[in-house]
Each structure stands twice: as C-alpha cells, then as structure tokens.
C-alpha positions in Angstrom: 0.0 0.0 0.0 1.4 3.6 -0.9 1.9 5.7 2.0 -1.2 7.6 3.0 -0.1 11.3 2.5 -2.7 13.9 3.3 -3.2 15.3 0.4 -5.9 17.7 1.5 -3.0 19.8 3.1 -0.5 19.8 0.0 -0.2 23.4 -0.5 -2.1 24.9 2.3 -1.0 27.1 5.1 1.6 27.9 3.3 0.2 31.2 1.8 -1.4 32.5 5.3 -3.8 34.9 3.6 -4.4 37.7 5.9 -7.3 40.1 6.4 -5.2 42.9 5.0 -3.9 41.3 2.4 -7.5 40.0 1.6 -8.8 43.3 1.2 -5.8 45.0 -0.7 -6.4 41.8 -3.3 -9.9 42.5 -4.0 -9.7 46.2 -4.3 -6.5 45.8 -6.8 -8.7 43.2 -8.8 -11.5 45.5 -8.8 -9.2 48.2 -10.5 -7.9 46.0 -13.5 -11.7 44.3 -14.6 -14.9 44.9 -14.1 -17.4 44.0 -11.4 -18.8 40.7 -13.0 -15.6 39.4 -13.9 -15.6 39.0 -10.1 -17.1 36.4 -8.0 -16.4 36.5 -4.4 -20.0 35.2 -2.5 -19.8 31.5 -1.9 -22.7 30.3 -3.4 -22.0 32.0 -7.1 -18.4 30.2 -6.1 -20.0 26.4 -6.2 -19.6 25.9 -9.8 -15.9 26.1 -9.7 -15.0 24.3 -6.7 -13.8 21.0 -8.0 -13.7 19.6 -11.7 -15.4 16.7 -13.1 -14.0 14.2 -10.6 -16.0 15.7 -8.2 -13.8 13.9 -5.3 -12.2 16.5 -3.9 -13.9 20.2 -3.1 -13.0 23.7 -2.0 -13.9 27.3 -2.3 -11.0 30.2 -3.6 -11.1 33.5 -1.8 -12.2 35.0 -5.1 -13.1 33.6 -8.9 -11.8 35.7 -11.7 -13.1 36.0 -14.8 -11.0 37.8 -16.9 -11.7 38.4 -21.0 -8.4 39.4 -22.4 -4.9 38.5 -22.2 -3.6 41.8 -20.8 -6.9 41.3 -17.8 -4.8 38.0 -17.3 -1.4 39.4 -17.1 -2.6 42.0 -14.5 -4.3 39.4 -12.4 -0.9 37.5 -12.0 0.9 40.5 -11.8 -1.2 41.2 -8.4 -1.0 38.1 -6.7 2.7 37.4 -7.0 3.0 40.9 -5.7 1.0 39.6 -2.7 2.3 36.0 -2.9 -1.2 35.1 -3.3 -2.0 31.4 -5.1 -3.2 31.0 -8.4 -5.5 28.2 -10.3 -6.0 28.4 -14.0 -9.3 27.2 -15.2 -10.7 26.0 -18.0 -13.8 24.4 -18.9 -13.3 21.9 -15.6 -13.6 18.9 -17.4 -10.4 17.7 -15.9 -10.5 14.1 -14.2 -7.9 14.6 -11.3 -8.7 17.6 -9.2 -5.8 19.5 -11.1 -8.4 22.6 -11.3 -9.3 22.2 -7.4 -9.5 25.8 -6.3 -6.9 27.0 -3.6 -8.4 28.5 -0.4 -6.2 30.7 0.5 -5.7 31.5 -3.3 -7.3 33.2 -7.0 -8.7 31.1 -9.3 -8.8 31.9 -12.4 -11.1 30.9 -15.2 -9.7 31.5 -18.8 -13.1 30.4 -20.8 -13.7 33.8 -21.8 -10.9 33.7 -24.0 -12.5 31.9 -26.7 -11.8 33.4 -29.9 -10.6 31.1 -32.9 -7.9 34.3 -33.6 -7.0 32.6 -37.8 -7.0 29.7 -39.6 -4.4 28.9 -42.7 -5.4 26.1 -44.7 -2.2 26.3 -46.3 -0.1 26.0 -43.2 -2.4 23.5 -41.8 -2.4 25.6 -38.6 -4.5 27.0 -36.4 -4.5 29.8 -33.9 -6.6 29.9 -31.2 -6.9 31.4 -27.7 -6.8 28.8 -24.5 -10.5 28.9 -24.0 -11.3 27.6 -27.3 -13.5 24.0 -27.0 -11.4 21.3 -28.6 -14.1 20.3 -31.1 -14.8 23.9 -32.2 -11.5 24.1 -33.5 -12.4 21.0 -36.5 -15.8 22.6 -36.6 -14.0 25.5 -37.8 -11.4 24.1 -40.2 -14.0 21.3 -41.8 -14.2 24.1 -44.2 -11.4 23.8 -45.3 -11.3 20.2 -45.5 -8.9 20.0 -42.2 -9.3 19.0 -38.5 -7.5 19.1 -35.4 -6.6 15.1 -34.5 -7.0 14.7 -30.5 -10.3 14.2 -29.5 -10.8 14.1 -25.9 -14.6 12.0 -24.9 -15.0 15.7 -23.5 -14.3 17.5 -26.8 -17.7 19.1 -27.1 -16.5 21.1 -23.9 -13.0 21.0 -22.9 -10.9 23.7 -23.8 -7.6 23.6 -25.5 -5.6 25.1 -22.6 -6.9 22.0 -20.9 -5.7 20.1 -23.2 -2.5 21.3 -23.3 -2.1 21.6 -19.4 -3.1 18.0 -19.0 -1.5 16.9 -22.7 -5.0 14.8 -23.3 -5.3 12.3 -26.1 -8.7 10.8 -27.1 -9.8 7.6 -28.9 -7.6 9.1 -31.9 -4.5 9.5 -29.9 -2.7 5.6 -31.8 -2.1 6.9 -34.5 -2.4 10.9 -34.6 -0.7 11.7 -31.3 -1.6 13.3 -28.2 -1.6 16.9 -27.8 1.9 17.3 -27.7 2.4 16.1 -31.0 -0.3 18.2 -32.6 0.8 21.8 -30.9 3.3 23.9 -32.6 3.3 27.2 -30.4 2.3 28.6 -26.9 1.5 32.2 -26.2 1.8 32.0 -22.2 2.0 34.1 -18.9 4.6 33.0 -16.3 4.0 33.7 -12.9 5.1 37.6 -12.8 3.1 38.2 -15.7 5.6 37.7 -17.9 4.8 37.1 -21.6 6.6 34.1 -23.5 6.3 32.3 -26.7 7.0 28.5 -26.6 7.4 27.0 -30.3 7.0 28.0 -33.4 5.2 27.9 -36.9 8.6 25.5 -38.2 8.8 21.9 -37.9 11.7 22.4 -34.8 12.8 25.3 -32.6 16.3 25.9 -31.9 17.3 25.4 -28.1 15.6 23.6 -25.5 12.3 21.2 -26.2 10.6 23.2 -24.1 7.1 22.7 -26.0 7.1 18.9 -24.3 8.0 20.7 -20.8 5.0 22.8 -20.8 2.5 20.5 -22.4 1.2 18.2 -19.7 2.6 20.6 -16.6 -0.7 20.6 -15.3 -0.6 25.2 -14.6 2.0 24.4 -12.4 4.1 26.8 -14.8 3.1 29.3 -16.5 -0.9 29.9 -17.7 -1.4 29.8 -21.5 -3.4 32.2 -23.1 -3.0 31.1 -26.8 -2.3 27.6 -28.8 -1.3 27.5 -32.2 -2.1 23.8 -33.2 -1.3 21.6 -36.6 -4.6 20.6 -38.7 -4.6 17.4 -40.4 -6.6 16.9 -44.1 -10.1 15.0 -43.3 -9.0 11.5 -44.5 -10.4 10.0 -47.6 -12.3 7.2 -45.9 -12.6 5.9 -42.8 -14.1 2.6 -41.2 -14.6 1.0 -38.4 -14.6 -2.5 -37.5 -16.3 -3.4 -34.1 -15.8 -7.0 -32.8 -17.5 -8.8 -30.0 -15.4 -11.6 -27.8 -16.1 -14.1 -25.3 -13.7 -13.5 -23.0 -11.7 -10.5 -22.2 -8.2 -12.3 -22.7 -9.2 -12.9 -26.4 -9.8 -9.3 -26.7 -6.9 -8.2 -25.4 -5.1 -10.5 -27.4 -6.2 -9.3 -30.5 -5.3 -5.5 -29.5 -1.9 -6.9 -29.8 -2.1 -9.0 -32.9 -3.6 -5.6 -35.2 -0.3 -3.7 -34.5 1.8 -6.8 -34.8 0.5 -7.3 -38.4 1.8 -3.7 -39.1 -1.2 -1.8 -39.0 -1.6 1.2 -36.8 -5.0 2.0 -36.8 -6.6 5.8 -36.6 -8.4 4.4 -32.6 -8.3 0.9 -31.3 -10.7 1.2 -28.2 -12.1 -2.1 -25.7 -15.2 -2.0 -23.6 -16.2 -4.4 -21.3 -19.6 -6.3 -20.8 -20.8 -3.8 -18.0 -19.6 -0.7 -20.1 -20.9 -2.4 -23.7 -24.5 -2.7 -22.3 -24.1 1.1 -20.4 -23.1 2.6 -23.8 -25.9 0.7 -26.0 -28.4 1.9 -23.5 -27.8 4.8 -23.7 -26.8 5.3 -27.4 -28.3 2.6 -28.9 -25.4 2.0 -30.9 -26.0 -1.6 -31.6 -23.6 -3.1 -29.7 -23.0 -6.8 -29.3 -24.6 -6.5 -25.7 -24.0 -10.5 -24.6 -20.1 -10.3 -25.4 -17.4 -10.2 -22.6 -15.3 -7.7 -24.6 -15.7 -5.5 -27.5 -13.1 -3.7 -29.6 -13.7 -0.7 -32.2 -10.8 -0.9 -34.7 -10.5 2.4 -37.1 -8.6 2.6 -40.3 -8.5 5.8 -42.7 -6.9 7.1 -45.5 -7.1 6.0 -49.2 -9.9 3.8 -50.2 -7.9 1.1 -51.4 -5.8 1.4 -47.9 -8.7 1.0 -46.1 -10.3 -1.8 -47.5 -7.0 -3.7 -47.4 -6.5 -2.9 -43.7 -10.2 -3.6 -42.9 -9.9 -7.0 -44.5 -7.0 -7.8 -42.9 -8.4 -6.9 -39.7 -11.5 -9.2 -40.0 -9.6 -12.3 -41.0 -7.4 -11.2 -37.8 -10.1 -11.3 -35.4 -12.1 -14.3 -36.7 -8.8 -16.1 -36.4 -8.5 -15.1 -32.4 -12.1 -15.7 -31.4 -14.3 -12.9 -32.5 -18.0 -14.1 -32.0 -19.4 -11.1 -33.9 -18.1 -8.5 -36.4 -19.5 -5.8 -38.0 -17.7 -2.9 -40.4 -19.3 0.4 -41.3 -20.9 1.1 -43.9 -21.1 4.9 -44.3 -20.2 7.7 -42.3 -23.6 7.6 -40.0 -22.8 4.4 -38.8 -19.3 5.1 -38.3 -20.7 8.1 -36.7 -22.6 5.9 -34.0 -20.0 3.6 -33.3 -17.8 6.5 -32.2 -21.0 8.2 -30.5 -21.6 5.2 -27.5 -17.9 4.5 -27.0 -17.5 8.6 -26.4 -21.2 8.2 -24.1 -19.6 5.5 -21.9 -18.6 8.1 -19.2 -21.9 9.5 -19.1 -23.8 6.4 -19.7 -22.2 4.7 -16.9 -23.0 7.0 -14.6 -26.7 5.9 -14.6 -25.5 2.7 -12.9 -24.4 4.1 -9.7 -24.6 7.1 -7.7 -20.9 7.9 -8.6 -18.1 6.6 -10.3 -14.1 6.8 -9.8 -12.0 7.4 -13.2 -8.6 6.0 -13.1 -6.2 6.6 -15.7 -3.4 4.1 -15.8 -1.3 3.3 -18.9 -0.2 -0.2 -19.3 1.8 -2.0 -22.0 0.0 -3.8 -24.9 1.0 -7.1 -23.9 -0.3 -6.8 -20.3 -4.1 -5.8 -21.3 -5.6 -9.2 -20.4 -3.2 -9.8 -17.0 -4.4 -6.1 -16.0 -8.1 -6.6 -17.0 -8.0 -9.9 -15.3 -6.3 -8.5 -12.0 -9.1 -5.6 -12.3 -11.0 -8.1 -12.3 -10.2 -9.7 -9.3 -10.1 -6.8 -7.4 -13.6 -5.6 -7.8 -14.3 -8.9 -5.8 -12.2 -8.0 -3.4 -13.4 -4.4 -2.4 -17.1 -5.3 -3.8 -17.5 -2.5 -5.3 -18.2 -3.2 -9.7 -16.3 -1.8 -12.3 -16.3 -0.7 -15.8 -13.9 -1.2 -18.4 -13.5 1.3 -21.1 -10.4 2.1 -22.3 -7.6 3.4 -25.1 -6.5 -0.5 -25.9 -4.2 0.5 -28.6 -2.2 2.6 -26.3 -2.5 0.6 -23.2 -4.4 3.6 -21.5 -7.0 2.1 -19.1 -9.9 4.2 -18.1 -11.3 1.7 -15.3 -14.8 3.3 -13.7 -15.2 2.2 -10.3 -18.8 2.3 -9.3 -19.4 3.3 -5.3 -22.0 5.8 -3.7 -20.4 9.0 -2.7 -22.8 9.6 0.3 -21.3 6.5 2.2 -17.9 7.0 3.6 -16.7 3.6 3.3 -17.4 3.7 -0.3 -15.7 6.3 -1.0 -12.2 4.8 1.2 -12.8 1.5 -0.5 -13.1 3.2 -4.1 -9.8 5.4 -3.1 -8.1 2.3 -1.7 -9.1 0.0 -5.2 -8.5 3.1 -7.7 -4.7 2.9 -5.5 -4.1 -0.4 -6.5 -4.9 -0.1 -10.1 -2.4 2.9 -10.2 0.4 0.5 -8.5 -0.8 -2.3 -10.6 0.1 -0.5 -13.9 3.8 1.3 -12.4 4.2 -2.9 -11.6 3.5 -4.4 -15.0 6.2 -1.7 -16.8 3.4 0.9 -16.9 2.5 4.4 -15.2 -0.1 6.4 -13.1 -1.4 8.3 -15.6 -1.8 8.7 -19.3 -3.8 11.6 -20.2 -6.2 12.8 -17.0 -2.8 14.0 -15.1 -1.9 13.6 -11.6 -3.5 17.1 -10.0 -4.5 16.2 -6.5 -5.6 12.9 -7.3 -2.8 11.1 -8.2 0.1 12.4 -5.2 -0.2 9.6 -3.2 1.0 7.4 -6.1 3.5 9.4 -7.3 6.6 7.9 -5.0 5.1 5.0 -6.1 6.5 6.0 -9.5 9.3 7.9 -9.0 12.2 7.7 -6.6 13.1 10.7 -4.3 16.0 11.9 -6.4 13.5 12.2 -9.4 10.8 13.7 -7.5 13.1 16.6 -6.2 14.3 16.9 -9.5 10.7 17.9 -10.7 10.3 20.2 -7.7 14.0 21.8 -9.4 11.6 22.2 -12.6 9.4 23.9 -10.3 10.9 26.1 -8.7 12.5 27.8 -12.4 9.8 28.8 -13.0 7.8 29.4 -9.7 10.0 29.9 -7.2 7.4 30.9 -4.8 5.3 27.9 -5.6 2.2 30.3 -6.2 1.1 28.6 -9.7 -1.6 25.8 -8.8 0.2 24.5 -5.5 0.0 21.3 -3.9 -0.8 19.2 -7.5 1.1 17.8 -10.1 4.6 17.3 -7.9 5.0 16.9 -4.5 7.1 19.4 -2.9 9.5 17.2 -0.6 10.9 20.5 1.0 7.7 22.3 1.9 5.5 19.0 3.3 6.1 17.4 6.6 4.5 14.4 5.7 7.0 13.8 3.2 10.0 14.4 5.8 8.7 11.7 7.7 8.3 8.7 4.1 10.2 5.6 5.2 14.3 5.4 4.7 13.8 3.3 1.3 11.6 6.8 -0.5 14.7 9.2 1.2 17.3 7.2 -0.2 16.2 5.8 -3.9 
C-alpha cells in the first residue's frame, strides 16, 4: 500500500492569507476588470469548486473571470505581488482535481478567452486562444477540408488550454498523437506576468524542447493564453470495424495482434460487458450486448488502404475468437460507433450514484493480465467496475462504481483506484496517461518515482515558480515544503 499522504494539506497554510492582504487583493482586482468578472459570494463560487471528478472540493477567496490576455497578465501581476496562489481554469472537465480551487488562493477561469484568432489552410495551422473547445477548433477548419486530431470523450466542452495543461489524447491518440504532438506554439503568462512564446510555426525550434516541458505541466508553470495547433486533411475514408469476444483475454489478445501485423489504426478502443451494455443503453449503438469484450478498430486514408487494412483486420479477429463482427458502412454508422464508445462516461453513470475514473497506462501485452487483476479486485473491495479504455495505447480508463454519500465507499473506491495505479507502475506501466496527476494522483507518485527524481521535478518547479504560487500542492509533491514527506520511510529518502 502507498503511504497515506494527506493530500488535502498539500499546498495549504503555506500562503497564510491575511485580512489585509485580503482586502488590498480585492480592491487591486476590482481596479484592472470589471465587477462581473468578479465572484467572491460562496454560493456563485460552487460551480468552480472542483472539476469533473468531483472527489475533492473547496472554495477560492475569489473567482476571476478575466476576457483578455492583458486582464490576465494584470491578475498575476497582483497576486505574485502579494504572494497570493493561483488556479487556471478552464472548462473543468479535468479528471484529477488538477483545477481544485486553492483557499487561500485566486482562481482563475480563462473560458472567456474563446476566440478562434485565424485559420491557414495552407499551413495546416490553427491559432486559437486557450479557451477555445477542442471540437470547435475542426468545426472551424472542416471548411477547409482539415481537423484538429486529439479528441478528448469531452471535446464538445473541454478547452484547449486544458488540453495542453493535462497533454490529453482521445480515442484518436494511436495513430495521430496526443496533444503534444499536434501543438506547434504557446503564447503564455509565467508567474510575474511575464509574456513568453514556446514553439514556433517551423517543424523544430532551436534550443531547449521546451514545448514537451509545458504541455502536460498541469498550470503548475506558467498559464497559457493562446495555442497555435497543426490541422490534419479529413482522411479520404474511414471505417470502423467493431468486434464482440467471449472472453476479455481474447480481446486483449487481438489488441496486440492488429499492430503486430503492421497496422496502426486511426483508434483501437475495448469496452467491457458492463460498459458495452451502459453505452448501448444509452446510445443505442448496436452493440453486441452479450459479449465479454468489444473492440472498435478504425482505419482511414485511401480507399484502397482502407479496404485492405479492414480485411485484414477481420480475417485477424475471426482467427482469435471474434463471436461477432461488424464494419461500417457509411459515415452515419461510423458516426454511432464512435458516438456510445464517447457516451460511456456518461452512460455509466446511470448505474451508480458515482463513479471513480482511473487513468493508468499499461503496455500492450499486459491488457488481459491487467483486466484480469481488475477483475479480481472488484471482488475484493465489492465494489463493480467498468472497463472502457484506449486499448491500442494501453491507456485504461477503469470506472469504479461506489455511492459517494457513504464513507466507506468512498475509502474503499480510493483504496481500489490505488491499487490499479500501482498495478500498472508494476507491469512496466504508469499512473497516468492523459487525466494527469493534480490532487488525485500524489499519493501514487513515489510509487513512481524515486526521491531523487521527485526533487528533480520540484528543481523544474521552482525555475519557473520559485514561490510555488502557480496551482500549488498538485502535479509534484514538494518534498521541501510537506512534513508528511519528511517523515516517508528510509527506502523513499534514499532511492
């Protein structure tokens, strides 16, 4: 078991907010935007007290709304003049507490920047502010004949700053990328209000990769404020394939045997029974309700390409055991074969009061040993569980159903989400894949890193935020600043 580090105290009490400072905050706020780009009564404050995990809760001293870059510079200009804490925020659709507001702290919500600022179909680039909603950006370019590759199941709402704090992938992520390959240039604020551009329009930058530092540093930073993105032509055609299996080790092993044969699909996705029948419920997608596992194989590009690959794929899982297989036809039923697999959060929520999300990244070869262990431990803790998942990728997306209103649940849903973390650092895999580790995931992280590498990160940190203002207490923990990491066992202080 992972030492039990009280996470609800990472970052607090170390910004003692006094009742001067309090009031010289607000009033220097008030003077740089206007009154309702200011939230400070509780209530108005609910909606931005956790994000969609919905675990963890807290009020900020104030929510800031501001609608231009320069509103944001002056808002971060203020608090690291008052070594006040800072949240950025986007659409909260993050899955690990990363946009958990700070008590003693600002947060501050960035969805008013939402302007799509150009498009050049002959660059294949986008330029967007951070705001932005992931799918709005290939809404815009479908024009064109282009679209923007990750696809988050949130892309209706999440915005691209999200994206890029948390480097999020999507069911498209195999062979496309995550958000880190798809981003050519940042337009962000550090901590003093200091304006920097990461990237560039080119192929490379000269220096320092510092693109892949920023993408997936969860605001713990610098806040970004525009994202210039590369667009992709619309493939010619694409199909998918969606198989049923008996059992989930004959699913898993076909996950394998598609890339082995030297295809790299557009998605590979798996569902389990529980999820298959939560998804057709809800989207009435036709899904082969009485198998143990499904997959949803994509291929695109040329037609001849794509039937070749889809042929291929067929014989491939009639060989290992399919029970059912069915290709699309046309772009409508493509369409609805995507739609329930990108319903499956949503629809599984109608089984339970809650559910947990993990995020654990495997590799391909251990799908069925994990699933099975999953398996094994939803006896265990009694508490069922639903399978949906990036297979080609090895990025589980386990959803442990519990009842939030019962305390025991909720510690025996902790404890089991735990275990699936340490099961996938076990099997040669990590603690997170595209949700990030926020406020969720700090417990684990020792689990994953030694000490040596965790102050190392902390190094990171401090560059850029020496005062630790910039979302504190997620993403990293800060070995110097918490006690109850003074007191880990001999084995974390010496790794």
């Amino acid at each position: 078991m992972t030492e039990q580090i009280s996470i609800q105290d990472q970052g607090q009490g170390l910004y003692p907010i006094t009742e001067q400072v309090r009031v010289e905050l607000l009033h220097r706020l008030r003077q740089v935007l206007p009154s309702d780009s200011l939230i400070v009564e509780q209530e108005s404050q609910r909606p931005f007290e956790c994000d969609a995990l919905m675990l963890y809760r807290d009020l900020p001293l104030v929510v800031v709304l501001p609608a231009t870059v320069e509103q944001v510079r002056d808002v971060l200009r203020i608090c690291h003049q008052l070594n006040v804490p800072v949240v950025a925020r986007g659409s909260g659709t993050g899955l690990c507490a990363g946009a958990m507001p700070h008590p003693e702290g600002v947060l501050l919500g960035l969805s008013k920047l939402d302007r799509i600022l150009d498009i050049d179909p002959l660059a294949r680039t986008a330029r967007v502010q951070s705001g932005v909603s992931n799918l709005s950006i290939s809404d815009a370019a479908a024009a064109h004949g282009l679209y923007y590759a990750p696809d988050p199941s949130s892309q209706i709402a999440c915005s691209i700053g999200g994206n890029v704090a948390e480097n999020s992938g999507g069911v498209h992520c195999l062979k496309y990328g995550l958000t880190v390959h798809n981003v050519l240039s940042l337009e962000l604020l550090t901590v003093e209000g200091e304006r920097l551009t990461v990237g560039s329009q080119g192929l490379d930058s000269p220096g320092y990769d510092l693109m892949a530092l920023f993408t997936g540093s969860e605001g713990l930073l610098g806040v970004v404020t525009e994202v210039t993105v590369r667009l992709l032509p619309c493939p010619e055609v694409a199909r998918v394939v969606m198989a049923g299996f008996d059992t989930v080790n004959a699913a898993g092993d076909a996950v394998g045997a598609v890339i082995a044969a030297g295809i790299i699909p557009a998605g590979l996705e798996m569902m389990d029974r529980l999820a298959i029948q939560a998804a057709d419920d809800f989207a009435r997608a036709g899904y082969p309700r009485d198998a143990e596992a499904m997959l949803l194989c994509e291929v695109d590009g040329t037609g001849e390409e794509v039937a070749e690959h889809t042929a291929k794929i067929e014989s491939l899982f009639r060989e290992l055991g399919a029970s059912s297989i069915m290709v699309s036809q046309n772009e409508t039923e493509r369409a609805l074969l995507w739609k329930g697999r990108k319903s499956a959060f949503p629809a599984v929520g109608r089984l339970a009061p809650d559910y947990l999300c993990m995020d654990g990244t495997i590799p391909r070869g251990q799908v069925s040993f994990v699933l099975n262990e999953i398996s094994r431990l939803s006896q265990q803790y009694k508490l069922r569980v639903a399978n949906v998942f990036h297979a080609g990728d090895g990025n589980l997306h386990p959803l442990i159903l519990y009842d939030a209103s019962d305390p025991l649940e909720v510690r025996k849903a902790e404890e089991f989400g735990s275990e699936i973390l340490q099961l996938s650092v076990q099997v040669g895999g990590c603690i997170t894949g595209e949700h990030g580790v926020g406020l969720e995931k700090l417990r684990q992280m020792p689990s994953q890193f030694s000490t040596a590498e965790l102050l190392q990160f902390e190094e990171v940190k401090h560059a850029f935020d020496p005062a630790l203002t910039l979302n504190p207490g997620k993403g990293v923990p800060i070995l110097k600043r918490c006690q109850e990491y003074r007191a880990l066992p001999a084995r974390h202080q010496h790794d």
